[in-house]
Backbone bond lengths (Angstrom), bond angles and torsions (degrees), N, CA, C in turn:
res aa  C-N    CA-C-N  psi(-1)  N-CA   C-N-CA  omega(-1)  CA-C   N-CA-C  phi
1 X - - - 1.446 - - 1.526 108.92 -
2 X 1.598 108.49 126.76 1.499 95.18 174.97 1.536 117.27 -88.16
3 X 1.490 118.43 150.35 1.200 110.55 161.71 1.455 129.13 -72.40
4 X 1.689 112.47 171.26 0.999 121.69 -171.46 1.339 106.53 179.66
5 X 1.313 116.65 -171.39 1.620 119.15 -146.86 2.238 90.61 -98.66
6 X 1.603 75.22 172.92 1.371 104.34 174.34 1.718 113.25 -139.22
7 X 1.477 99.72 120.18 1.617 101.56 177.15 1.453 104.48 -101.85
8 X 1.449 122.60 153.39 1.642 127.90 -125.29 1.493 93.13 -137.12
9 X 0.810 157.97 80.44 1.555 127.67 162.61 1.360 117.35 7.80
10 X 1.298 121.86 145.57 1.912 132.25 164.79 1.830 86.40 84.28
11 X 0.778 134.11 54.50 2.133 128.63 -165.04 1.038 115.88 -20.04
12 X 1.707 90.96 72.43 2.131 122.01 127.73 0.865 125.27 -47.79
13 X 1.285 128.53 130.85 1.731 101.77 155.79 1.697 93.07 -143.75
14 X 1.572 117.85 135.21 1.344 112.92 -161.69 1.931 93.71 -119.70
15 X 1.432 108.25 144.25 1.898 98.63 163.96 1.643 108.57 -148.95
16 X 0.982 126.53 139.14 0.844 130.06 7.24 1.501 132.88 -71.89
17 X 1.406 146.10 146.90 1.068 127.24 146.68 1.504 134.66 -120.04
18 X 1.208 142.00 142.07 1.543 118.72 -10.46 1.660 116.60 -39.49
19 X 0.895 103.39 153.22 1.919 94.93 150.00 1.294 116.82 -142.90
20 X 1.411 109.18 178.16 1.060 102.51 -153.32 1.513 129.38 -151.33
21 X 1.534 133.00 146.08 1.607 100.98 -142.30 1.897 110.12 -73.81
22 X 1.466 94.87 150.21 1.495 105.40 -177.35 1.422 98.79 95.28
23 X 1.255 119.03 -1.80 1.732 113.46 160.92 1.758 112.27 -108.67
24 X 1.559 87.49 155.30 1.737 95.12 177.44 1.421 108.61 -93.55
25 X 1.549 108.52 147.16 1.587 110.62 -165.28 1.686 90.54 -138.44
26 X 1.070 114.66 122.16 1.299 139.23 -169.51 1.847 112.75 -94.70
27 X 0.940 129.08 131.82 1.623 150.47 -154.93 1.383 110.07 -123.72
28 X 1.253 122.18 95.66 1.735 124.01 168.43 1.481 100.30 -96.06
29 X 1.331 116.47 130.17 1.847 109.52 174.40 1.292 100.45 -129.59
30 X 1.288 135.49 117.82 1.798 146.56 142.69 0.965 111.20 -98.62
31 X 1.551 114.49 64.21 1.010 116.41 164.67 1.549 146.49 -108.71
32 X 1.268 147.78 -133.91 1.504 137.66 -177.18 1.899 81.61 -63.25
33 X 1.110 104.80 -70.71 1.994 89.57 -162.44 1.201 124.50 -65.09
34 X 1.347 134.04 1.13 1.131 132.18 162.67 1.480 105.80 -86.09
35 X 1.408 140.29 -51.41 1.111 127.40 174.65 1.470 130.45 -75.55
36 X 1.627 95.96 3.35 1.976 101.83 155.77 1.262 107.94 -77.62
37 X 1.575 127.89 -23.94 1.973 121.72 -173.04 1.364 106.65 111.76
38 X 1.493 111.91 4.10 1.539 122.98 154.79 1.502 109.42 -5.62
39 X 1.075 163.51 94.60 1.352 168.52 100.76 1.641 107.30 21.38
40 X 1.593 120.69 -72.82 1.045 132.99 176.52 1.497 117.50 -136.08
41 X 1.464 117.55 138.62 1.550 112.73 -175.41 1.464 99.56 -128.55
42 X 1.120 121.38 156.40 1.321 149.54 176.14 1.557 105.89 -120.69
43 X 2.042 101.93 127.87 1.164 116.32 168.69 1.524 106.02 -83.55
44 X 1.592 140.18 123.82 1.338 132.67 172.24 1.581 96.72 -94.23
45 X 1.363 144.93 141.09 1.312 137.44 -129.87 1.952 89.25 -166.30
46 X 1.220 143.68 149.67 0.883 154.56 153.48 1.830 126.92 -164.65
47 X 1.430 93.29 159.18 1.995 87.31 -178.37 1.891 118.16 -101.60
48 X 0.726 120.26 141.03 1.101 115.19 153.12 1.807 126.56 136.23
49 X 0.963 126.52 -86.39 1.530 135.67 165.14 1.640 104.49 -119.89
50 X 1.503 105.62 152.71 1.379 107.67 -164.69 1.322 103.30 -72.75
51 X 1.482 120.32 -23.80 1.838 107.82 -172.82 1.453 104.48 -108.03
52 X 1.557 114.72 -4.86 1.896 84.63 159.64 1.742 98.08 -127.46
53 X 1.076 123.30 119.13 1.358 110.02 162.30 1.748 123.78 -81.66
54 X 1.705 95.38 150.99 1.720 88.43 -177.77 1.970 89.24 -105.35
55 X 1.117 101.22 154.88 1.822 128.89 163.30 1.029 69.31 41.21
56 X 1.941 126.88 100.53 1.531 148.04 114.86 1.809 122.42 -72.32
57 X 1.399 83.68 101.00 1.859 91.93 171.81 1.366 109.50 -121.71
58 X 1.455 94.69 -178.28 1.666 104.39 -155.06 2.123 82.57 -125.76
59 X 1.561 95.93 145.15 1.446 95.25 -167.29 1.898 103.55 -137.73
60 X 0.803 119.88 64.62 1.758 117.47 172.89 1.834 106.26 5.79
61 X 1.138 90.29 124.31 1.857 106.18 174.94 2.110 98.56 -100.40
62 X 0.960 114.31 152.30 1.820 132.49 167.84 0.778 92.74 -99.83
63 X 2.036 127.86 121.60 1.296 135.68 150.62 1.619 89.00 -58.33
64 X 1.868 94.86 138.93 1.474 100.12 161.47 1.640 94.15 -141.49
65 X 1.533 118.17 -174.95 1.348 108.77 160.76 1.468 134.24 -53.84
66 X 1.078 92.57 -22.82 1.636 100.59 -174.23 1.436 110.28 -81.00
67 X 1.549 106.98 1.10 2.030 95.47 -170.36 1.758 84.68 127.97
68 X 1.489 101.90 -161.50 1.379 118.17 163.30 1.358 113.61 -113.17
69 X 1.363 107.54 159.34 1.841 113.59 -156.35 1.370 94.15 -145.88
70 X 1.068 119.29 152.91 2.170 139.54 174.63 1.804 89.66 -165.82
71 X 1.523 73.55 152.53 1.718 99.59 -179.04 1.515 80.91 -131.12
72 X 2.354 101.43 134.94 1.171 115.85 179.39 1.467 91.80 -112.60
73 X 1.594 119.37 172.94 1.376 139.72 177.65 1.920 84.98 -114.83
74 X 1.406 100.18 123.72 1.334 94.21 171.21 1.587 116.74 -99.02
75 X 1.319 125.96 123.95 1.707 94.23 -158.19 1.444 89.81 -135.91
76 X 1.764 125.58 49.60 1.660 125.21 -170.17 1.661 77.27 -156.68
77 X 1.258 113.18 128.65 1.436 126.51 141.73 1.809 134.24 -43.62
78 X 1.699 100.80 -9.45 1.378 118.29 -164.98 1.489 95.01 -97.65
79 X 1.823 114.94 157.90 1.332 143.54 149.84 1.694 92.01 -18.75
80 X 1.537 104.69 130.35 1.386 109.51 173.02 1.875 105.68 -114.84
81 X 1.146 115.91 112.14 1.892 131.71 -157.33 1.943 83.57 -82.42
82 X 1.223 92.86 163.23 1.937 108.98 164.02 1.102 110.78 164.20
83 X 1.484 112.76 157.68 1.082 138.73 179.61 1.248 104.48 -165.45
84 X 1.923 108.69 172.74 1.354 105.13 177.46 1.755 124.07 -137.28
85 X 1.551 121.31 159.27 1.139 101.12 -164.19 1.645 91.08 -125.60
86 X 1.205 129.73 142.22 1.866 124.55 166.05 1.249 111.63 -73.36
87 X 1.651 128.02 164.81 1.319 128.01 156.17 1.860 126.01 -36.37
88 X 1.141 109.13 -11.45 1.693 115.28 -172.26 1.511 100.79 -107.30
89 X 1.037 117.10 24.27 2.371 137.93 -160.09 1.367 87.43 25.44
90 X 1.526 149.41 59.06 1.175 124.57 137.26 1.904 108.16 -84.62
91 X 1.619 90.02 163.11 1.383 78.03 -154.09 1.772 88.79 -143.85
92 X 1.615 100.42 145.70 1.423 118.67 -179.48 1.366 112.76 -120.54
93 X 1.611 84.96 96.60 2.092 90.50 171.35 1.211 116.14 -110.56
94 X 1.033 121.10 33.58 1.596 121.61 162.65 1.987 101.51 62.35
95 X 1.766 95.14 72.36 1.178 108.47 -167.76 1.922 123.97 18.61
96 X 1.461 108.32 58.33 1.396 120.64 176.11 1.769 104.63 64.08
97 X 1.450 122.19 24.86 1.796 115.57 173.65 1.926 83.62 -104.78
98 X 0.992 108.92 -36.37 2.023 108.50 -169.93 1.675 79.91 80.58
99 X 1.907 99.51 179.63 1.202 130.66 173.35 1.982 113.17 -108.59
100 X 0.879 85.62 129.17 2.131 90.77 167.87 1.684 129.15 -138.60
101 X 0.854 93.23 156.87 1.519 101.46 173.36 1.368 120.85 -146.77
């Protein structure tokens, strides 16, 4: 089966999908903070179960046309959690569910 993307509710869009650990999985977001005039957004990214995450970091997104974009190294076999916050810490978690894969 080849991979390929997944479009997300709140405009996610994640690829590869599946993916898989020791692969990079790439993050397009148009989402609520980009279409407020968001300046800069931050992917906050963690592994594991949706209500506790383990090793939560914050990862710089590239405004591009498409939204803002980051490429992750996935390097945990576990559920990968996210959401996002702009330079002003408002923050888009997909009304408190976050995003996973």
């Amino acid at each position: 089966m080849l991979a390929s993307e997944i479009r997300m509710q709140g405009g996610v869009v994640a690829s590869p999908y599946p993916v898989n650990t020791g692969e990079n999985l790439s993050i397009i977001y148009n989402g609520l903070l980009a279409q407020s005039g968001a300046d800069r957004v931050f992917l906050h990214v963690g592994y594991g179960p949706t209500t506790a995450w383990t090793n939560p970091h914050d990862v710089e997104m590239m405004k591009t046309a498409r939204g803002f974009e980051t490429t992750i190294k996935v390097d945990r076999p576990d559920r990968i959690n996210f959401c996002f916050k702009d330079s002003a810490a408002n923050w888009d978690n997909n009304n408190g569910l976050n995003w996973s894969i």
